[in-house]
VODREN-834585 format. One record per atom (N, C-alpha, C): residue in one letter; x, y, z; atom name. Coordinates in steps of 0.1 Angstrom, whole numbers. Each point is the difference from the previous one (the first is absolute). Example, Ala and Ser with C-alpha at 12.3 -4.5 7.8 and 13.67 -1.06 7.14 Angstrom:
BEGIN
   res      px      py      pz   atom
     A     132     -57      78      N
     A      -9      12       0     CA
     A       9      12       0      C
     S      -4      11      -7      N
     S       9      11       0     CA
     S      -8      11       8      C
END
This chain:
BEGIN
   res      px      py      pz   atom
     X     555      39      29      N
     X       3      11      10     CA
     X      11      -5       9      C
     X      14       7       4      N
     X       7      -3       7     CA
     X      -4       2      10      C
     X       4     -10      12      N
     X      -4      -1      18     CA
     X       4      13       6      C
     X     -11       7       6      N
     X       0      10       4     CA
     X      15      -1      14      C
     X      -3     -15      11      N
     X       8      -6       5     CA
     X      14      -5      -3      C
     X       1      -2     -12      N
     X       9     -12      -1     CA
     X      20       7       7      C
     X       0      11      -3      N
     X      14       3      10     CA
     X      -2       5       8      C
     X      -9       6      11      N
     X      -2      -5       9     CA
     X       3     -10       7      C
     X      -6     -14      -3      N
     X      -4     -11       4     CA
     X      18      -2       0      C
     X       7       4      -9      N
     X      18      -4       1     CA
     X       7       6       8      C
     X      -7      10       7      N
     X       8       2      10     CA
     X       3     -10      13      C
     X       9       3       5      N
     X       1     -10      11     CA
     X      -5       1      11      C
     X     -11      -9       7      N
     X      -4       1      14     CA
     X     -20       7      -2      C
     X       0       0     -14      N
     X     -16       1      -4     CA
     X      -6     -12       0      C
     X      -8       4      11      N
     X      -9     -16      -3     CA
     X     -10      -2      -9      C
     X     -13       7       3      N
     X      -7       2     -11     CA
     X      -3      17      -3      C
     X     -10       1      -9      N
     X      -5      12      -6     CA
     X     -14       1      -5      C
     X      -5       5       0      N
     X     -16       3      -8     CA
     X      -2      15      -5      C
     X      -8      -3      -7      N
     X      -6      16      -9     CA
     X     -15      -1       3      C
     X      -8       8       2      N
     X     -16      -1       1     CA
     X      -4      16     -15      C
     X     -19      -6       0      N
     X      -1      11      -3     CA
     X     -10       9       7      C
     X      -4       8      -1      N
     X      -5      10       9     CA
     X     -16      -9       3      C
     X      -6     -13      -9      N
     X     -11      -7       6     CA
     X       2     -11       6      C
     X      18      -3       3      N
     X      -1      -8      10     CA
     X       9      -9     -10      C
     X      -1      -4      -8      N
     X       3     -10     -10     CA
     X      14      -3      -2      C
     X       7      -8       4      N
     X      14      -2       0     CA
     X      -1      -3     -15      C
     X      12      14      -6      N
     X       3      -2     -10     CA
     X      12      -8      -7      C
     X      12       1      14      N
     X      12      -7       1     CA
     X       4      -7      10      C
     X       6     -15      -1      N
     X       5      -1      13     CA
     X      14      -9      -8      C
     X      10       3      11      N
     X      12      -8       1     CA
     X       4      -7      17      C
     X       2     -12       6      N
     X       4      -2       9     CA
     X      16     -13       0      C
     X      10       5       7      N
     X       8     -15       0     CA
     X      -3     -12       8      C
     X     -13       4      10      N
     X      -1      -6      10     CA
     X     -15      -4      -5      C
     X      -8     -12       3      N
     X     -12      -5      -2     CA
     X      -6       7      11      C
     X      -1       1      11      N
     X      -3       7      10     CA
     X      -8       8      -3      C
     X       3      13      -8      N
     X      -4      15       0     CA
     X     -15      -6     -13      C
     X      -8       7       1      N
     X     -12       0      -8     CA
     X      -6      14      -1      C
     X      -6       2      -9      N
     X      -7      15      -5     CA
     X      -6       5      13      C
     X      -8     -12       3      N
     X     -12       4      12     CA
     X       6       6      12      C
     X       8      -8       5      N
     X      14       8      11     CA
     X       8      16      -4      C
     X      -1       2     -15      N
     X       4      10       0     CA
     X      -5      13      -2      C
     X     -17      -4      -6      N
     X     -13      11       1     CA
     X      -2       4      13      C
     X       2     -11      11      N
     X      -3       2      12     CA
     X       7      10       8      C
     X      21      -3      -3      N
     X       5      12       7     CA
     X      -2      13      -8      C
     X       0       1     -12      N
     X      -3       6      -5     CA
     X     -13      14       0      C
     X      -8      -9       2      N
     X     -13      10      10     CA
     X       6       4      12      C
     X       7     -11       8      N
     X       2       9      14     CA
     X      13      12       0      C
     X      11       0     -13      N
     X       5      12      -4     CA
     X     -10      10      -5      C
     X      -7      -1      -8      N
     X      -6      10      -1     CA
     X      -9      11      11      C
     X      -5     -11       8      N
     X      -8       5      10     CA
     X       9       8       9      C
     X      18      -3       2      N
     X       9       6       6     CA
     X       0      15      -8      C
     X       3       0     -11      N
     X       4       9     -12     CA
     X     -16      16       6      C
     X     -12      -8       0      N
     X     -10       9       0     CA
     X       2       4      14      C
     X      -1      -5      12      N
     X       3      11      11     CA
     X      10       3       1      C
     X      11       3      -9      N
     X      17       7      -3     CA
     X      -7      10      -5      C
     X     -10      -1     -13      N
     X      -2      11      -7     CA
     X      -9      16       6      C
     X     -10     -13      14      N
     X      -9      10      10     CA
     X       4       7       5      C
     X      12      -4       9      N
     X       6       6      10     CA
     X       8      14     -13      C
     X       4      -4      -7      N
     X      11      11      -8     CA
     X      -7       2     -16      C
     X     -10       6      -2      N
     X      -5       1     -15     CA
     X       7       7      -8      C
     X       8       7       4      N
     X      13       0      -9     CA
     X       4     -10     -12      C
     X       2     -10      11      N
     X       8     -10      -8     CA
     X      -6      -9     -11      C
     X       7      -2      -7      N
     X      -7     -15      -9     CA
     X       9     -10       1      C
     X      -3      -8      13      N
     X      10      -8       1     CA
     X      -5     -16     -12      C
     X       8      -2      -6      N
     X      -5     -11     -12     CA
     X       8     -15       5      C
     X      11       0       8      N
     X       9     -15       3     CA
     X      -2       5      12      C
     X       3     -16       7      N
     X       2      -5       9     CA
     X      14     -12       4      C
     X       8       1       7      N
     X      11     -12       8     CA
     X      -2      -2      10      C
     X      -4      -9       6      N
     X       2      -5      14     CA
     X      12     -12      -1      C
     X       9      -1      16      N
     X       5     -10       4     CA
     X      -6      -6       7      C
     X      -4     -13      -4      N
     X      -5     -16       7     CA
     X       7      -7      10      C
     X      -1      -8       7      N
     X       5      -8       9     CA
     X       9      -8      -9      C
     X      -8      -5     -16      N
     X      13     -10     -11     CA
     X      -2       4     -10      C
     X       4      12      -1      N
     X       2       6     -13     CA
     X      -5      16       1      C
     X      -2       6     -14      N
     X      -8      11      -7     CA
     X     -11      -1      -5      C
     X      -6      12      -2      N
     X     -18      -3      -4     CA
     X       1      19      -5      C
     X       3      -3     -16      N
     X      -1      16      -3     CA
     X     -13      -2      -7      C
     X      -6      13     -10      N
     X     -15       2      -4     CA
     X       5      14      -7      C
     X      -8      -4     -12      N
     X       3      16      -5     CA
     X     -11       1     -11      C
     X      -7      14      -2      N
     X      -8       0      -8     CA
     X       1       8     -12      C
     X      -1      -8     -12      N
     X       1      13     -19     CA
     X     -10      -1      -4      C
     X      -6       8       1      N
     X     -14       7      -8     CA
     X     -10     -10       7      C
     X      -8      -9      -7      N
     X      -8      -5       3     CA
     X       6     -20       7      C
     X       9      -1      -6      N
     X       5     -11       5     CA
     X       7       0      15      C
     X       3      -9       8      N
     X       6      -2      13     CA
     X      10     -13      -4      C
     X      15       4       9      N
     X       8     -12      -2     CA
     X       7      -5      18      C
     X      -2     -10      -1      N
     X       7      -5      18     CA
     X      12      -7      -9      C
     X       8       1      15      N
     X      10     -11      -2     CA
     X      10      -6      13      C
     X      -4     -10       0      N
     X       5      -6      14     CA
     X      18      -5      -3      C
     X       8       3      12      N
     X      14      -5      -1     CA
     X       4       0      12      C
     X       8      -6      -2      N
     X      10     -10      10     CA
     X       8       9      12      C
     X       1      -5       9      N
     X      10      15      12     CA
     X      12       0      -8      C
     X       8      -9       0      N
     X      11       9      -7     CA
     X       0      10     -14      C
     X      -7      -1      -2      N
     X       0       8     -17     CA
     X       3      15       1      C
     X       8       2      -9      N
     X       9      15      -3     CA
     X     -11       5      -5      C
     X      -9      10      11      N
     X     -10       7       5     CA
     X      -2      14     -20      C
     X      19       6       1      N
     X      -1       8     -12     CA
     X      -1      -5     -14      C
     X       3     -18      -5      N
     X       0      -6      -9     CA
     X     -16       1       2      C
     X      -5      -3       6      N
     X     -17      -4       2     CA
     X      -6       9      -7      C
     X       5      11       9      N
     X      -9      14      -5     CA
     X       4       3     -15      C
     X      11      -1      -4      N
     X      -2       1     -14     CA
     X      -6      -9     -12      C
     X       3     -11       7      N
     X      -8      -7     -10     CA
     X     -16       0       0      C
     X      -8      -1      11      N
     X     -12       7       3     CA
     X      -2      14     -13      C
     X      12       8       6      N
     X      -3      15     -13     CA
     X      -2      -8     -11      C
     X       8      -7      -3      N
     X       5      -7     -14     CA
     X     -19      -8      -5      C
     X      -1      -5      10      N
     X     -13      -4      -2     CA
     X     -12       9      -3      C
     X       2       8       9      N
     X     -14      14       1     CA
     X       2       5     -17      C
     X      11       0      -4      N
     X       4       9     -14     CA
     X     -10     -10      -7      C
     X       6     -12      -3      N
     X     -11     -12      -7     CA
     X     -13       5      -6      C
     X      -4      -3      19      N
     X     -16      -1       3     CA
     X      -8      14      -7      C
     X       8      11       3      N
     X       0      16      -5     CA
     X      -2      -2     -16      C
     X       6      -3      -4      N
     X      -1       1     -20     CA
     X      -8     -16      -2      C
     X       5      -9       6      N
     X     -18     -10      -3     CA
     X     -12       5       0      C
     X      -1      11      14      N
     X     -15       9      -1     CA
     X      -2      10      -4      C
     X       8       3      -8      N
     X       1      17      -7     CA
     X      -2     -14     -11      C
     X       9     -10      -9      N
     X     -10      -7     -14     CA
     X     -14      -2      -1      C
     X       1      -5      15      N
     X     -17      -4      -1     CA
     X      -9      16      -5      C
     X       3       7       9      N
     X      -7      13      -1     CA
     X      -3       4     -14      C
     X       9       2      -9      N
     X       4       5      -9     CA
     X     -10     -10     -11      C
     X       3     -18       5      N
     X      -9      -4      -7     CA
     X     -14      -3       3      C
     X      -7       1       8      N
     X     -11       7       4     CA
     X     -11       8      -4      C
     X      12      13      -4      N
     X      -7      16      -7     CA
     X       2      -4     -11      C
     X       8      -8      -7      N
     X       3      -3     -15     CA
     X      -9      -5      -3      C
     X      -7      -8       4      N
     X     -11     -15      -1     CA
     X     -12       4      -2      C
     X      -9      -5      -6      N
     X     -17       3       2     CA
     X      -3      -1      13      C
     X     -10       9       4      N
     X     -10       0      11     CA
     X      -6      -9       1      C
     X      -4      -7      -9      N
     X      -9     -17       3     CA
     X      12      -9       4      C
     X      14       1      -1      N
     X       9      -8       3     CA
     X       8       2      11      C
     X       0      12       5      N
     X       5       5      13     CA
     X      -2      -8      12      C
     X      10      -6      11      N
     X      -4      -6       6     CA
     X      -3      12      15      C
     X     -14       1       5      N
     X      -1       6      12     CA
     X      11      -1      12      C
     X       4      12       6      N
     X       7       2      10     CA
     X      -6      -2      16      C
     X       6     -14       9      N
     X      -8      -1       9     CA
     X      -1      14       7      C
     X     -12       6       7      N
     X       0      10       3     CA
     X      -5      -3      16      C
     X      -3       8       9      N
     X      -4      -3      12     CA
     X      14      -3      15      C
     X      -7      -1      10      N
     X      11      -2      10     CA
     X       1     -16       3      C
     X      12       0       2      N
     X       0     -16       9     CA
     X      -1      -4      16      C
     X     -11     -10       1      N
     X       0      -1      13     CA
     X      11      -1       8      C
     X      -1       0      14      N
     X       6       8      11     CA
     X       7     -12       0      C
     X      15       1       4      N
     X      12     -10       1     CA
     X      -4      -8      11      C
     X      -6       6       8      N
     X      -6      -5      16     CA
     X      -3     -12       0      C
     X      -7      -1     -10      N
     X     -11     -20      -4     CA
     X       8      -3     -10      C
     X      13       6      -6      N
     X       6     -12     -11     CA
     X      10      -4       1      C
     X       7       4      18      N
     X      14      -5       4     CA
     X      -2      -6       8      C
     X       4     -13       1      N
     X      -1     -11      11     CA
     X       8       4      11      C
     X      -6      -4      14      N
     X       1       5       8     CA
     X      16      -1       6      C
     X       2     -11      -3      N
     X      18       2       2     CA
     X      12      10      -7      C
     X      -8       0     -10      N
     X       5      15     -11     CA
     X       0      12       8      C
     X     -11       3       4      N
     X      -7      14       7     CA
     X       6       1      15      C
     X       8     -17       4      N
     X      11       5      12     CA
     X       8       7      -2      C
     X       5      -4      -9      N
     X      13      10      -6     CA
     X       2      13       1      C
END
């Protein structure tokens, strides 16, 4: 399987990246930097979402699915396809419009990775089907360290 990441990761001024799947489970990660780890990126990651849900309170209209924030050293975007979630941290200088497309570029990936799975799935026997985590995930509140939650 080609890296859902891998041109992403070439753009300039991306530090790291991850993919999750809807039970938490890092399915992908890329980083340039040793620094960044999965666990650090579940964590902003819940606290995007937790932003995303009172976006969606206040306005039920909307289905807001990404997130960008500007950092004090860098970017912190989040974007969600179907059941999977993708972060990606970068650098302050980084050409903000290259980002966002490669991000698209990425979401496309992640999009037709989970439309194969699907497909192979319903193709498959029912004894061989693997269950879809189902249920909510605990509250970002207890899974972001507290210096995160300054932010």
């Amino acid at each position: 399987m080609e890296s859902i990441l891998a041109n992403l990761m070439k753009v300039q001024g991306v530090l790291a990246a991850a993919v999750f799947a809807a039970d938490d489970s890092c399915v992908e990660f890329s980083a340039a930097e040793p620094i960044f780890e999965p666990i650090m990126f579940l964590a902003a990651m819940r606290a995007a979402e937790d932003s995303l849900d009172v976006f969606r309170t206040m306005d039920r209209l909307a289905d807001a699915t990404a997130f960008t924030c500007e950092l004090e050293h860098g970017y912190f975007s989040y974007r969600t396809v179907g059941a999977m979630r993708m972060g990606v941290m970068a650098a302050t200088g980084i050409n903000v419009a290259m980002l966002d497309v490669a991000i698209g570029v990425a979401s496309l990936k992640l999009a037709q990775a989970e439309q194969r799975r699907a497909q192979y799935s319903t193709s498959s026997s029912a004894e061989y089907a693997v269950p879809h985590a189902t249920g909510s995930r605990p509250s970002a509140q207890y899974a972001v360290p507290g210096m995160v939650q300054h932010y």
